[in-house]
N, C-alpha and C positions, 0 to 999 in steps of 0.2 A: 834513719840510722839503722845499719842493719842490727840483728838481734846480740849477734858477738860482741859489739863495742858495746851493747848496753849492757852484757853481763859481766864483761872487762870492767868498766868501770866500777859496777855496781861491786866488786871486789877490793876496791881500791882502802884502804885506812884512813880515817880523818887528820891523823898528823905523822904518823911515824909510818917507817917500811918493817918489815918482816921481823924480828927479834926475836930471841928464846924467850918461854913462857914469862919467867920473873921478870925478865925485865919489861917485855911487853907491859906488863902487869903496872909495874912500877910508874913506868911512863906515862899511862892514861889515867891514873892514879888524880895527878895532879888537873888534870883539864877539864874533868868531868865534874870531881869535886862533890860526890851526890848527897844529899842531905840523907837524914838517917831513915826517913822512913821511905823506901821505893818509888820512883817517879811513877807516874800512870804513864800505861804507855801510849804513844801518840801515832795518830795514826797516819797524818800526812804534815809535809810543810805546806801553807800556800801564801804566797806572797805578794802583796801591791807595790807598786810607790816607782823611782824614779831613776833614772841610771845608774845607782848603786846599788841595784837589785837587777836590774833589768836582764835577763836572760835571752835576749833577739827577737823581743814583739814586736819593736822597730822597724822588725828585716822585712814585715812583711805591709805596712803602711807606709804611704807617700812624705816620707820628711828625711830632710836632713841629714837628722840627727841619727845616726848609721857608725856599726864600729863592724859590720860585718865583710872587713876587708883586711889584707894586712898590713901592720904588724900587728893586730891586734891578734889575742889569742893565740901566738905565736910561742905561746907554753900552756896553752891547756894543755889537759893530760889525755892520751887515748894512744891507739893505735899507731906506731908514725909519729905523733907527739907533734902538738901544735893544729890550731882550728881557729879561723876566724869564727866565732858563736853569734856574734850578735854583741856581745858581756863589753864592756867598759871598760877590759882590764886587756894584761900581757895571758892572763890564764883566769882565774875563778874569781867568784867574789862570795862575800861572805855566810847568804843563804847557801851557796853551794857547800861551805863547810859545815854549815848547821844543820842541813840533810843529813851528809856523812853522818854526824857527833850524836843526833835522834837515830841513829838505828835505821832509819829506811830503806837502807840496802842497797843503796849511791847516793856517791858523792857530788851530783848536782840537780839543780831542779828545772826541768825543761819548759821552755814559753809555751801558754798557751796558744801562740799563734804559729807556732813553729810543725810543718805539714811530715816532718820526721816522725812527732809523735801521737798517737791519741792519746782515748779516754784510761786505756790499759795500765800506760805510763802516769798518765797525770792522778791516777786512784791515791799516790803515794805524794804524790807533791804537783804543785804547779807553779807558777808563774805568771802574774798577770800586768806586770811592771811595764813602766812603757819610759824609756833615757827621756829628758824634757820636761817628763810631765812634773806637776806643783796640785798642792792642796787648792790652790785658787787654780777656776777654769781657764782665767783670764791669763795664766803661765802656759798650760797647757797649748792654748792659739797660737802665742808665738812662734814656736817651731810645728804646729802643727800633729803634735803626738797624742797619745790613748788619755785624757783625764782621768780623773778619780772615778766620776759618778760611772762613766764607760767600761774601768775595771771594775767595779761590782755588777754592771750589767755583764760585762764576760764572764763572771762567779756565777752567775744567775744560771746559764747557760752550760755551765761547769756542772752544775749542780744535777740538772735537767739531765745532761749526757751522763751522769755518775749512778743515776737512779733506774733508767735505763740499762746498764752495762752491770749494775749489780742488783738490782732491786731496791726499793725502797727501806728497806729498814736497814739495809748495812750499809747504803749509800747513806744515812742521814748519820749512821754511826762514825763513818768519817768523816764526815765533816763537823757535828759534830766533839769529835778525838782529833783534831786537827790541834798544829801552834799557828798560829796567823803573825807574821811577820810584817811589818809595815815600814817604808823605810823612805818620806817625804818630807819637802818643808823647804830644801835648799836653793833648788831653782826659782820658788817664789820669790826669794832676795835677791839673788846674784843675776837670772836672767830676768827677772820684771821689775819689780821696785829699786832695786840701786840701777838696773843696767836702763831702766828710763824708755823699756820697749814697750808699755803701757800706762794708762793716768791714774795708775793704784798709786804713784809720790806725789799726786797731786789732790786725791782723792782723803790721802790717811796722813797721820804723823807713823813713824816705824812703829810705837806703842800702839796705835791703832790698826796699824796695820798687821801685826803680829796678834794681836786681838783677834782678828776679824780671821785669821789663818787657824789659830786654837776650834774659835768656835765651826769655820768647817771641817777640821781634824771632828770635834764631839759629835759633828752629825752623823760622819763617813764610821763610824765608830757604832754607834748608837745603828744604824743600820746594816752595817757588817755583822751584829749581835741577833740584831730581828733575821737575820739569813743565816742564824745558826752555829756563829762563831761563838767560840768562850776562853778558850786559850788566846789571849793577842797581849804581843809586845810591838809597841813602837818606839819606834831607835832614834832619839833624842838627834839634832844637827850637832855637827861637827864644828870645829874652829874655821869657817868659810874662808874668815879673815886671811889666813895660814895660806891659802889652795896658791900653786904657782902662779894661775893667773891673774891672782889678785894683789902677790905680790912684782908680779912684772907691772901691772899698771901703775903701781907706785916706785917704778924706778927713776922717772926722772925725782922724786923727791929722797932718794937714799933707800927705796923700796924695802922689804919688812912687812911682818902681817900687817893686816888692816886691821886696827883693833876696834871700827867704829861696824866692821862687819860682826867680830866675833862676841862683841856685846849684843846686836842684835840675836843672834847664834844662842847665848844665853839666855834675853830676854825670851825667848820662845821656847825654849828646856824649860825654863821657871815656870811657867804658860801653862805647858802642853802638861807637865808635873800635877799640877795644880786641879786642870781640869779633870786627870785621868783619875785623881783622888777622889772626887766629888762624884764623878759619872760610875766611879767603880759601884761602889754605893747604890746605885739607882738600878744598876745589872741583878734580876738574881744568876747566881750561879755561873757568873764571870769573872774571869781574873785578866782584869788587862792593866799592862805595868808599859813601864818608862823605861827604855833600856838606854840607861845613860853612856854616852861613849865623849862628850866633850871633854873630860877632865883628862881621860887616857889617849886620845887620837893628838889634844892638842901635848901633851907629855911625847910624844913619838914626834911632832911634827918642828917642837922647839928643841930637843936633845936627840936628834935621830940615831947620832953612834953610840947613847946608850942600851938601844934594841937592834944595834949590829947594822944600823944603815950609817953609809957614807954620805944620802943627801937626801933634803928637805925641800928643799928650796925652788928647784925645779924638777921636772918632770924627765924618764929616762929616753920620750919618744921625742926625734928632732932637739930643737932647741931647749924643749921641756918648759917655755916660760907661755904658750900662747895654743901650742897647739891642742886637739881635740877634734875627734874623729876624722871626716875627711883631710883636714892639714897634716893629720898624723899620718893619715895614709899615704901621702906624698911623699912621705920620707921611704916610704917600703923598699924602694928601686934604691935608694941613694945609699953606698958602702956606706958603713958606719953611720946610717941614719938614728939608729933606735944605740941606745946601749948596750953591752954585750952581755951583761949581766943585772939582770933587773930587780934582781935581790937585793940590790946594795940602796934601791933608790923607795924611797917613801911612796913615790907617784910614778904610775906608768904614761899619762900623757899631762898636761897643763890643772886638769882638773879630778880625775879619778886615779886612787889608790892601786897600786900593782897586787900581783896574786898575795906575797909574803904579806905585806902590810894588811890587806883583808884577811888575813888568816889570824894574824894578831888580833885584829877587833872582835873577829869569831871568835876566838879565843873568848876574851875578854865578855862581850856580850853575851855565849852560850852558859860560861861560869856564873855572871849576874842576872841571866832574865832567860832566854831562853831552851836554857838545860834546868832551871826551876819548877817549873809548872808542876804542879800536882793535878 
């Protein structure tokens, strides 16, 4: 990326454009929210977990699972306006706002496997998320994408090049003065255990099996800490149940969320809660939380025109009930394949969130967990 688009953007505001002082003032007032005694400051975002994070590590590994075509990114923000990234969305997702909202001087965070950036770039933020991947390895096989244990050996390596490029003692200070963002769990259910592409439903009951997903969350954790992490929120699942294409599969029965997903969905928030409570404990000199987003995603995804969207239900790319990544891409060529306006819609394709709607959870998440951290 040349050096202009990365200072354009690194200009860019986390939610508003240009305004006079007071009201600028006013405005960020509310989003920030900051407790009374001054945050520490932080020194990088860096990120794991699964296509709701994923920045384009995909783009550069043998699978599938690829949004690095159009229509995706078709409203990122830059130059020109509009970039297939690699991202899961019509434009950003939510680490990209939480870059912005921490101060680091842009507004998203680049894949670590992405050959646009280096070590220069990544001192402030990275990326090591891979669309696909699950807390269980056994998810990660099926499309073939980066695992958990693979993202900390890429941090491993991160870490290596950062110590190098700055030296050792301000390379360890950012890392660290890092927030650690984690953002998994989903695909465990929806493509392995309910979707029946592995003998994890024949292996567990869901309680067991949500079990057995907490306790490798506490390892991935517990090891992320031995590597230096101390600041980490992880971002609780969503109402699965809700996603369009879980309600399109339930259209021959009068289709509607799955509720027997999004109790799962909870069972593992309860879980993941529980453990991080007990394991906080064990951390010296760590603060790692639960950044709950079920109660508020699934409030957006049953009342959509209360947060100014027209639709929930399906998605605004093609038919919006099935499609995801490459089916999505099929529609690029075809007049009026995507919607015109993607603001109005909950979901940019069958399964992941449009820029707006991740701006909201940003929102929401930066307010409760990570614009907290001391």
């Amino acid at each position: 990326m040349a050096a202009a688009d990365v200072h354009a953007r690194r200009r860019r505001p986390f939610l508003i454009t240009v305004q006079p002082p007071q009201l600028l003032l006013l405005l960020f007032l509310p989003l920030v929210a900051p407790p009374p005694v001054a945050r520490a400051r932080v020194t990088a975002l860096i990120v794991f977990g699964d296509s709701t994070v994923d920045a384009g590590n995909n783009n550069a590994i043998p699978t599938v699972v690829r949004s690095n075509f159009p229509p995706y990114g078709r409203d990122f923000p830059g130059p020109g306006g509009g970039r297939a990234t690699g991202r899961f969305s019509n434009g950003r997702v939510a680490t990209d706002f939480y870059s912005e909202a921490l101060g680091l001087g842009r507004g998203f965070v680049p894949a670590y496997l992405d050959p646009g950036y280096g070590i220069r770039d990544f001192a402030i933020g990275v990326c090591f998320a891979s669309a696909g991947s699950g807390l269980d390895v056994a998810t990660s096989r099926v499309f073939r994408v980066i695992p958990m244990w693979k993202q900390l050996e890429m941090f491993r390596e991160y870490k290596a090049r950062l110590a190098a490029h700055l030296g050792a003692a301000e390379a360890h200070a950012v890392v660290s003065g890092a927030v650690y963002a984690i953002s998994i769990g989903t695909n465990d259910y929806i493509e392995n255990y309910f979707a029946l592409t592995t003998t994890r439903f024949l292996e567990f009951t869901v309680a067991e099996y949500t079990e057995y997903l907490v306790g490798l969350a506490r390892a991935f954790l517990a090891e992320l800490y031995a590597l230096g992490a101390r600041r980490i929120g992880f971002t609780g699942l969503g109402a699965m149940g809700c996603l369009p294409l879980e309600r399109a599969r339930r259209a021959a029965i009068g289709g509607g969320c799955d509720e027997g997903y999004n109790v799962a969905a909870q069972g593992f928030n309860a879980a993941l809660a529980a453990m991080v409570a007990e394991l906080g404990g064990e951390l010296p000199g760590a603060d790692v939380r639960v950044a709950e987003v079920y109660g508020f995603f699934e409030g957006v995804v049953r009342d959509p025109a209360a947060h100014g969207f027209a639709r929930a239900d399906v998605g605004c790319c093609g038919t919006g009930t099935y499609e995801m990544g490459y089916p999505c891409g099929a529609w690029a060529a075809v007049p009026g394949g995507t919607c015109p306006d993607a603001d109005r819609y909950v979901f940019w394709d069958a399964v992941h969130p449009t820029e707006r709607a991740s701006r909201l959870v940003a929102e929401h998440l930066f307010n409760t967990t990570f614009g907290r951290f001391e």
